[in-house]
N, C-alpha and C positions, 0 to 999 in steps of 0.2 A: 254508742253508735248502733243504731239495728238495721239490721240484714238479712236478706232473702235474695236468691237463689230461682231464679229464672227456668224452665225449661223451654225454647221454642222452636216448633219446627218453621221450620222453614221451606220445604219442599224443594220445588224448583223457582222461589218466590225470590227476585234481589232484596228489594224491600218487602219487611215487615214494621206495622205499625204496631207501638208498644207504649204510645201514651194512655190506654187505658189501665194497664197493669200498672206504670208508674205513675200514674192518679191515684188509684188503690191505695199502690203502697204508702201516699204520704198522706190522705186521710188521715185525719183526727191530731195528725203528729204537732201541729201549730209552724212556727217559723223556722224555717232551715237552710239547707242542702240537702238536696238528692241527688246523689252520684251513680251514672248510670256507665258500667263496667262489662264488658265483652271479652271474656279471656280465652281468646282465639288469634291466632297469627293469617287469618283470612275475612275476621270480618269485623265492621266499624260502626257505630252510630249516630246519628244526624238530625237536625234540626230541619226537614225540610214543609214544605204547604205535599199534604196529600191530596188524591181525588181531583187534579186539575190539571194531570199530563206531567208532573213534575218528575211522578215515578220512571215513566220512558222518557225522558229527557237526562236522568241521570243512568240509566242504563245503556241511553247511547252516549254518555260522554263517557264513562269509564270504558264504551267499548271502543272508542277510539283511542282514549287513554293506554289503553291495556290490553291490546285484542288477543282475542282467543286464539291466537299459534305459538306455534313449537317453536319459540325464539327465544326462552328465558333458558339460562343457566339454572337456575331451580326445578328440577324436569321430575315428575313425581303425579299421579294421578292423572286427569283427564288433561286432556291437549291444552295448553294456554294454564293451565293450574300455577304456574310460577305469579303469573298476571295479578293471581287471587292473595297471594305474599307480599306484594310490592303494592297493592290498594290500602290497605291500611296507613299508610304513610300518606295517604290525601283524603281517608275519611277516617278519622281518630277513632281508637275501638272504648272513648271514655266521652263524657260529659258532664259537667255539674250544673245542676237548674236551679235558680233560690227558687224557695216556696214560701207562700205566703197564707199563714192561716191555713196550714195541710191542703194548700192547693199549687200545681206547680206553675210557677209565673213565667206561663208560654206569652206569647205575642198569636194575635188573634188567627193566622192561618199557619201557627207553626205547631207540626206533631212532631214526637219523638221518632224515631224509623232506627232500626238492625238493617245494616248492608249489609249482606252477606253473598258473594262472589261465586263462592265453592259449591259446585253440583256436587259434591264427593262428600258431602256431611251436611245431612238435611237437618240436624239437631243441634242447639245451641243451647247454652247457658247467659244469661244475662245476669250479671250481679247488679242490685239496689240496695243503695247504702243510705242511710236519712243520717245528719250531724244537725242537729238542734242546736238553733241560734241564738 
């Protein structure tokens, strides 16, 4: 199985798109799994259409989801930061894509995205993992 190790900022960004790096990484690989890993208790990854409102649309349902106040028993960093604990549980921080011929077998408006909730850690790790088919 080979592997790599992500670094991504994130800023103040919820989404980040990260289908070019995990195109990259399954180049040349032939047929598989790419399994895309976030090893973080604040942030998750997703199949969503970028570039068509999608990204504010999921920023406002998490923020109704999960608003940013002082009402989590997880009380730690920035006001609402429990919020960013309890997201993960509705955007999984893993996925696996088949790949076909080292290319990964998206559906035509679907990119990979890093949700990432937390203003308090603008840098993240992404693990990619390829299992050849």
């Amino acid at each position: 199985m080979d592997r790599v190790d992500l670094r991504v900022s994130t800023g103040r960004r919820l989404v980040t798109d990260l289908t070019d790096e995990v195109t990259a990484f399954c180049r040349g690989r032939g047929d598989g799994l790419v399994h895309v890993f976030v090893p973080h208790a604040t942030a998750g990854v997703a199949l969503i259409e970028t570039g068509s409102g999608t990204e504010s649309d999921l920023a406002e349902a998490l923020a109704r989801l999960l608003p940013r106040q002082d009402i989590y028993r997880h009380r730690h960093g920035s006001t609402g930061h429990g919020g960013d604990h309890v997201m993960p549980a509705f955007v999984s921080p893993s996925l696996s894509i088949p790949v076909d011929a080292g290319v990964p077998a998206l559906g035509t408006w679907q990119s990979i995205v890093l949700v990432d909730p937390n203003v308090d850690n603008a840098v993240r790790q992404v693990r990619l993992t390829f299992l050849l088919g």
